[in-house]
N, C-alpha and C positions, 0 to 999 in steps of 0.2 A: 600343370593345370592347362585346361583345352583353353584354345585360343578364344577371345570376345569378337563376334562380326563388328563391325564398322559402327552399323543401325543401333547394335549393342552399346557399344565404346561410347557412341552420341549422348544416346540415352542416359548414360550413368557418369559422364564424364562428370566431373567437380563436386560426385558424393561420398559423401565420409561416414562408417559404419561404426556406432557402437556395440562390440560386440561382451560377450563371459557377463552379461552384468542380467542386477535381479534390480527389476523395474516397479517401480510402485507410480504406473501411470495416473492416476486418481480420477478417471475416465467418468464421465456423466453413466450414471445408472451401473454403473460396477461394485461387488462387494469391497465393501471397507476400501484401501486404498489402490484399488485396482490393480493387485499384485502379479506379475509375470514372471516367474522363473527362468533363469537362465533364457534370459532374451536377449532382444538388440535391438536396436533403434537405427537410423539411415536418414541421414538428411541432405536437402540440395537446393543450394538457393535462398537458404536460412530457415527452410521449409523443412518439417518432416514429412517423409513420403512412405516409410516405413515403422512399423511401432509392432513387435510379438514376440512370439517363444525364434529361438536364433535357428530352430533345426529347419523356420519356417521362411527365413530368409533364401530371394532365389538366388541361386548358383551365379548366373552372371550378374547380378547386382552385387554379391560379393565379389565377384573375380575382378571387376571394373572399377569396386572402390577403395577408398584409403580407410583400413581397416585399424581402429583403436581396439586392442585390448583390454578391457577394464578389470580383468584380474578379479570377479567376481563380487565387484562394488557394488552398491546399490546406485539407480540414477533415480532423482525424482526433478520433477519440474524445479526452472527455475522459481527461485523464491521473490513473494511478491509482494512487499512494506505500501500497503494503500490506505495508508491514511500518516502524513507525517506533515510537520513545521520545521523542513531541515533549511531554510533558507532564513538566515536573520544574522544579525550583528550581536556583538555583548555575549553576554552570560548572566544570569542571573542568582549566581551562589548567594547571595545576600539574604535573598529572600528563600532560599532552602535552609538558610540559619535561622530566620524568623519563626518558618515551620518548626524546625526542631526547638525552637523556644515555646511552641504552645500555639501560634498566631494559624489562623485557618485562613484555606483559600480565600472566601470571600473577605474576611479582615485584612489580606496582604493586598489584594484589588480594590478595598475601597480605600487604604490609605496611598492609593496612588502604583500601589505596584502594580503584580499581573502581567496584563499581555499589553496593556499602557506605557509600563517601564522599558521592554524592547524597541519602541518604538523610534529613541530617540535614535540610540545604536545603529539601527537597520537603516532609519534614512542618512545616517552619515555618512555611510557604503554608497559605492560606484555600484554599477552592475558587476563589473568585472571584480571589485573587492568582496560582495555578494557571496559572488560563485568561489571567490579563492579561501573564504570565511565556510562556506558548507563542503567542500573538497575531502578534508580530513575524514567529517560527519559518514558523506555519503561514501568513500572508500572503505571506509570499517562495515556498511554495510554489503557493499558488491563484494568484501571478500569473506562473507559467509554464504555466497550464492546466490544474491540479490539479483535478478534481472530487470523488477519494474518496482519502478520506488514513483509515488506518488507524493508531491511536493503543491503545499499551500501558501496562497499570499497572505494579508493580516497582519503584519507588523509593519507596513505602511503608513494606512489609516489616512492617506492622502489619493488623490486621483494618480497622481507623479512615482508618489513610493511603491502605491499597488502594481502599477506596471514594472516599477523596476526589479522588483522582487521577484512578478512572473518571467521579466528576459531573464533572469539570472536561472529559472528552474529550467528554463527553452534551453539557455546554455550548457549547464551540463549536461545534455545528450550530448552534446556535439562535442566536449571535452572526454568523456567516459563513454565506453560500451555498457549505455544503460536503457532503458524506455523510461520516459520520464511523461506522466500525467500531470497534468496543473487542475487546481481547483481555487477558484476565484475568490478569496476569504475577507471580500473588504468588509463585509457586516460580523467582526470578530468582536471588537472595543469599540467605544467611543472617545474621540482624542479628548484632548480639556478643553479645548477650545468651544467642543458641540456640547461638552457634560451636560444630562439632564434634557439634551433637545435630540434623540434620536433619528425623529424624524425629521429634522432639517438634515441632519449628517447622512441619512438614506437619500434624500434628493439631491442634497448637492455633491456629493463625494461618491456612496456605491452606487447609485445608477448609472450615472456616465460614465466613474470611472470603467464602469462594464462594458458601456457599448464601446467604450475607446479601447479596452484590454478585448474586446471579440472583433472588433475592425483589426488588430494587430493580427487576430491570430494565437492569442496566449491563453483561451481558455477552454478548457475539456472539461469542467464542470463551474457549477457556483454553490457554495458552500456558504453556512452561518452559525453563529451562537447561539442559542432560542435559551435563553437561562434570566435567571433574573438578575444577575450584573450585567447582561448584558442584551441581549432584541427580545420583543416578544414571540407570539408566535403570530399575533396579528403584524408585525413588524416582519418578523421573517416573509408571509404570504406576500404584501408588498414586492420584497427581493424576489419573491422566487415568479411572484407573476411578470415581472421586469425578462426571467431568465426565462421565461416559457417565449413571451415574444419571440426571442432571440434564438428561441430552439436548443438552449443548452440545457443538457441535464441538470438536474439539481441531487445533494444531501445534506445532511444537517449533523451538527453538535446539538445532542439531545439529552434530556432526563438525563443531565453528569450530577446536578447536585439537586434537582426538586423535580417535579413531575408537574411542567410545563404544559403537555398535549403534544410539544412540537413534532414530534416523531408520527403521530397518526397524523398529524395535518401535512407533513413530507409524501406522505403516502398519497396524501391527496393528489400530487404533483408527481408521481411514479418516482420518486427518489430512489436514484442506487441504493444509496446506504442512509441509515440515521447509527451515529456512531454514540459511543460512549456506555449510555442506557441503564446505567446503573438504579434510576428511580422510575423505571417503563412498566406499565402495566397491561395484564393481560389481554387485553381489550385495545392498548394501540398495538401488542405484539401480533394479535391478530390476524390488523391491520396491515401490518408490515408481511406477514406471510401470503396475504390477497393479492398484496400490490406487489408481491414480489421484490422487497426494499431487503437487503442484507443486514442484519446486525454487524457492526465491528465492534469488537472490545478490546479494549484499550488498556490491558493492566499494570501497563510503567505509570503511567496517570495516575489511577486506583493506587497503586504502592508507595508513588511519590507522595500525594498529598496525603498518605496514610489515612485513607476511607474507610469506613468500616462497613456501606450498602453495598453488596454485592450485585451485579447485575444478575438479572433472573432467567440464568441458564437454562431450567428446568420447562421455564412458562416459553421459554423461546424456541426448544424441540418440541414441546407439545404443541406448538403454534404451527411448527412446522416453517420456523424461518430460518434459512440461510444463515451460519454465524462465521465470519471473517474475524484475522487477529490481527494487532496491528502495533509497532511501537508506541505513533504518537509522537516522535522525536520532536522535543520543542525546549525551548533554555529553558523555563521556568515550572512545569509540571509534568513532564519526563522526557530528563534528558536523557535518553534511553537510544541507544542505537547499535542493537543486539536484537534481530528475529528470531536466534536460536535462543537467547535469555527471553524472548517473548512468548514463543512457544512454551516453555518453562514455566514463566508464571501464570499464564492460560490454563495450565492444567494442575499448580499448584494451587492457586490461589482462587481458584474459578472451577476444579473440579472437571475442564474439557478433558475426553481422551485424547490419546495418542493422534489415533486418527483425525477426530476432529482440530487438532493442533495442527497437525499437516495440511488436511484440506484448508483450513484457517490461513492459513501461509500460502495458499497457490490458489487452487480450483477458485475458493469463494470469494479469495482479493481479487479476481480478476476479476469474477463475478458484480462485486463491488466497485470497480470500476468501469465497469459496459466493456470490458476485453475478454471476457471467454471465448469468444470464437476468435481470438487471437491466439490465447497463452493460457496458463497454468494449467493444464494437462499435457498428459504426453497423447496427443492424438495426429493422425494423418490429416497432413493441413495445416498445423498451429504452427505458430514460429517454433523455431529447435533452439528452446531456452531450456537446458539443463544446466542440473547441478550433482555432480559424482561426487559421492561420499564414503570416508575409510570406517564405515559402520557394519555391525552385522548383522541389524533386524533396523527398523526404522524407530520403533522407540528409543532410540541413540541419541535421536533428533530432536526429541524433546526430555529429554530424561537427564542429560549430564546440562552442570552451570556452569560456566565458564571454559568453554570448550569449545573450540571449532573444528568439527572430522571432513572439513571440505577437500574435496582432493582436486577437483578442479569443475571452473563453472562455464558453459558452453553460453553463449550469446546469439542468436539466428545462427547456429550451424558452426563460429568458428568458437576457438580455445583461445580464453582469456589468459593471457602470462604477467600477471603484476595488473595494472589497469590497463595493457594495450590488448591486441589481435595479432594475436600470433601470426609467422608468416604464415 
């Protein structure tokens, strides 16, 4: 092979080329999942600089880089879990026995359980007991391809707990090759102490605790319950005019068990996401499509507490909204930490295609979390978060249960081997 000049050798020095592989970039304004045949991708820097068909890759940016053979794999972005509660103490099997005796969500939260009962566990934990308590959680997800896992506080319910809960989600970046988003969750519960007085527990605990977790640095959104165990939506506006001062995004827990409004009143506030939506109607789906707010759906939740309202898929393409998919990992109503078993029930249980299950997992998690012009597509420009898969069409992806076809998962440009970075 002809020699690289110097200028060349510069230019391409420290890029690694994926080459034999069929791409399902999931590019803005592309058919279905933005599929390339027999392409390659070229990253530098943790950047891709390269994304097409391989015959269109130039001559010395191959001859200059360290080329992987994928052997005819599929690559798609990596996969992105934006909306989860992996950070807490305990477990709550207890109250999954209660369930299967008959007892409902709201019966197992007003007789003290719910997201009340973690709370005691969670602040028992150090930071560092925290992180070494969701480790297992968040490994089982980066090794089906995970690159951004979005992590909530909420099982504090103190000013103290709420922060310690977000250092612990700060932490695990710095432990794992992962992108980790926080979302500030102190208007989840109300402890015993505030029972029945909301709004002293918004003045004196989620406000400050907010401006003291945004002076740290710990928060990339604010997030709430708007349900009737738990904020209104007049309660929520509150929170969220607090977050607007402070210039943080906001999204919401909405319409999960009654049709609150909260979700069009997020909107009001340009909210990424109103998640759950299972009781949402056409008229805030709208709403949410104006304002550009993402739906997530949640179906380890919907499974776990064995619901029977389906979220209204149909009013949400007609709307023309954005639908994201998402575990929801949390001890007590899905402890679910499987995106390939999430995909799965997305389009069991929910009726999404193929496709919509994948963009669900990439393009629109990002989306949902203000990072699309970071990640989940494969485009020139975005971090080089891949995930290679021993699959032979992309409905693999969501189609088999209990199975992971991961073959290996790329992080800004380098190859994950176990949890570390390759040399």
């Amino acid at each position: 092979m002809g020699s690289v000049s110097s200028s060349h050798s510069e230019r391409y020095a420290g890029i690694t080329v994926w080459t034999n592989a069929h791409l399902a970039t999931l590019a803005e304004g592309a058919n279905g999942l933005g599929v390339i045949e027999n392409g390659a991708i070229a990253a530098k820097d943790g950047r891709i600089v390269f994304v097409g068909v391989e015959v269109d890759l130039p001559a010395d940016l191959k001859a200059a880089a360290s080329l992987i053979d994928c052997e005819g794999r599929w690559i798609t972005p990596g996969l992105i879990d934006c909306h989860t509660h992996i950070v807490f103490g305990g477990d709550r099997a207890m109250e999954f026995e209660m369930r299967l005796e008959g007892a409902t969500y709201e019966e197992v939260a007003r007789a003290g359980g719910g997201i009340v009962s973690s709370v005691k566990a969670t602040n028992a934990l150090t930071v560092d007991g925290l992180v070494e308590a969701a480790l297992p959680r968040v490994d089982t997800l980066l090794a089906e391809g995970v690159s951004t896992l979005e992590i909530k506080s909420g099982y504090g319910l103190s000013i103290e707990g709420e922060l310690n809960m977000l250092r612990a989600a700060r932490a695990l970046e710095k432990v794992r090759p992962v992108r980790v988003v926080t979302s500030y969750l102190a208007a989840h519960a109300t402890p015993v102490e505030y029972r029945g007085r909301n709004g002293d527990y918004i003045t004196d605990v989620v406000l400050p605790g907010m401006d003291k977790a945004h002076a740290e640095g710990l928060i990339d959104a604010v997030d709430g319950f708007c349900e009737g165990i738990a904020f209104s939506v007049e309660e929520m506006a509150h929170v969220f005019n607090h977050a607007k001062t402070l210039g943080i995004p906001v999204k919401l827990h909405a319409e999960q068990l009654s049709n609150l409004g909260g979700a069009k009143m997020a909107t009001s506030y340009g909210a990424l996401s109103a998640d759950h939506l299972e009781y949402l109607d056409a008229e805030s789906a709208a709403a949410m499509a104006e304002a550009g707010t993402v739906a997530v759906i949640l179906p380890g939740a919907f499974y776990a507490i064995n619901e029977t309202q389906k979220p209204p898929i149909q009013a949400l393409r007609d709307a023309g909204v954005k639908i994201a998919i998402a575990t929801d990992c949390n001890p007590g109503t899905s402890p679910l930490t499987s995106l390939l078993l999430t995909m799965n029930m997305s389009a069991t249980l929910f009726r999404l295609t193929v496709d919509e299950c994948i963009a669900g997992a990439t393009r629109e998690a990002a989306r949902a979390l203000g990072l699309l012009s970071q990640t989940g597509t494969l485009e020139v420009g975005k971090s080089a978060d891949l995930a290679i898969w021993n699959i032979l069409r992309p409905a693999e992806l969501v189609y088999r249960i209990g199975f992971n076809p991961l073959h290996s998962r790329i992080f800004k440009g380098q190859t994950i081997k176990g949890q570390q970075v390759s040399a």
